[in-house]
N, C-alpha and C positions, 0 to 999 in steps of 0.2 A: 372924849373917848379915852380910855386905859390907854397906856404907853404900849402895853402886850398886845391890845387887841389894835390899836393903832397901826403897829408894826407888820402884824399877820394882815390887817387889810391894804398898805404897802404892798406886803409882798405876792398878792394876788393881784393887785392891779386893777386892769380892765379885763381880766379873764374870766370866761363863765365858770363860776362854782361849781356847776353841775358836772360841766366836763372833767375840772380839774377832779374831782371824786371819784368818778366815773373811771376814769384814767388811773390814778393811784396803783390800783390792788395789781393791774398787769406792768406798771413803771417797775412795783416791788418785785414782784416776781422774775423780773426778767434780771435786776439786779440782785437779789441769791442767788441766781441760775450764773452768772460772770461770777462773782466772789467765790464762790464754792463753800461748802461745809467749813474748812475752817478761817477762810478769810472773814464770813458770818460772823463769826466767835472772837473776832481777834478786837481789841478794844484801840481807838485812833491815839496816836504820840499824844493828843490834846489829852487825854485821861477822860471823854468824854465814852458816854454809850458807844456798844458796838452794835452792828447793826441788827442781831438778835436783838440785844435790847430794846433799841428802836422798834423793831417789830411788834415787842411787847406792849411797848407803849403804843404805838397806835391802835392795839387790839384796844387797851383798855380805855383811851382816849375816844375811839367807837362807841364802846360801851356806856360809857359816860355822856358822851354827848347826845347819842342815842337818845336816853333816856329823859336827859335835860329839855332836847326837844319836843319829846311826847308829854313830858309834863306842862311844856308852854300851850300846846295844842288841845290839851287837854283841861285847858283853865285854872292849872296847878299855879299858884304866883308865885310861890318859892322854889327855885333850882337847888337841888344837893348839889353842894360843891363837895370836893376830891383832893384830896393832899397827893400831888403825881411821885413826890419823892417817895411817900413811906409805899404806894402800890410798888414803884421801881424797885427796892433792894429786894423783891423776890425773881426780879427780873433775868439776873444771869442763871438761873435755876429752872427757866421756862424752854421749852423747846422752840426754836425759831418756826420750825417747817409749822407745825400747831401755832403758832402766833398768827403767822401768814395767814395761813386755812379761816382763823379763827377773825382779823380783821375781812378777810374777802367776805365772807357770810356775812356778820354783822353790816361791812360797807354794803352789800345790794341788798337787806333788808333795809336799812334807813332808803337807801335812794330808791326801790320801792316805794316806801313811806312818805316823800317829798316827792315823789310824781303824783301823787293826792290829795296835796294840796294845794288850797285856792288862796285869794287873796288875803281873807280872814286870816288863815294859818300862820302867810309868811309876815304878819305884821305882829300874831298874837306878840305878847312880851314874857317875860320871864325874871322875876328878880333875884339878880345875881348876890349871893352872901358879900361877895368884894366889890363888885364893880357896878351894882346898883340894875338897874330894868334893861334888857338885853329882847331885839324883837328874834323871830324864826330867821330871819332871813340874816342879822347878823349875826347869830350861832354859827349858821351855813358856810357862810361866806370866812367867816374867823376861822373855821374846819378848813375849808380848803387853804387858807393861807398855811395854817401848820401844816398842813398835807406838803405844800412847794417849800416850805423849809425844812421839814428834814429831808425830803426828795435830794433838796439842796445842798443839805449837808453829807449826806448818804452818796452822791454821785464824788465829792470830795475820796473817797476810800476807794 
């Protein structure tokens, strides 16, 4: 397995994927609701994303893996892959509260979408441009690991 996807399946553990997804969009929420407008905006001493940022990035990390999915399920063999840095520099330019909004929809559209599927689904595979044949269920599962680490990282502020 990839050192990246290795890492994100560590840090999910033995926990249900579903839940962890499930759970996300009200974790986020309730953390802009404590940081307030401008603690959102305000960028960590590490020079890393602020949690607007982050916000943005899990819209569009939705978005993407969304799609990555439907194309496994759908018999597609090749996943588009996504360069996250050149989507990010439009990132500090994105509105957080529309970020949120914009992963809550997409996240209960997919999780809609995987309470539909069967076994066939969670096995189809997907050939990753970097990391070679990727089944449904480790896309999922790799999703919720990054979901608990910027969580992770995000409770850090």
């Amino acid at each position: 397995m990839d050192p990246y996807q290795q890492a994100l399946a560590d840090r999910l553990g033995d926990a249900d994927p579903i839940e962890v997804l499930a759970a996300t969009p009200a974790l986020l929420a309730a953390l802009v609701e404590r940081l307030g407008p401008d603690a959102v905006l305000a960028r960590p001493a590490d020079g890393g994303w602020s949690p607007a940022e982050v916000l943005a990035h899990l819209a569009d990390v939705e978005l993407g893996m969304g799609f990555r999915l439907r194309q496994a399920v759908a018999g597609e063999p090749v996943a588009q892959g996504f360069d996250q840095d050149a989507w990010a520099r439009r990132y500090p330019r994105l509105d957080a509260a529309l970020a949120l909004e914009a992963f809550r929809a997409t996240r209960a559209w997919n999780l809609a979408l995987f309470a539909t599927f069967d076994l066939d689904d969670w096995l189809a595979a997907v050939d990753h441009p970097e990391r070679g044949p990727e089944t449904v269920d480790e896309v999922v599962r790799a999703l919720a690991g990054h979901d608990l680490r910027h969580l992770d990282r995000l409770g850090a502020w």
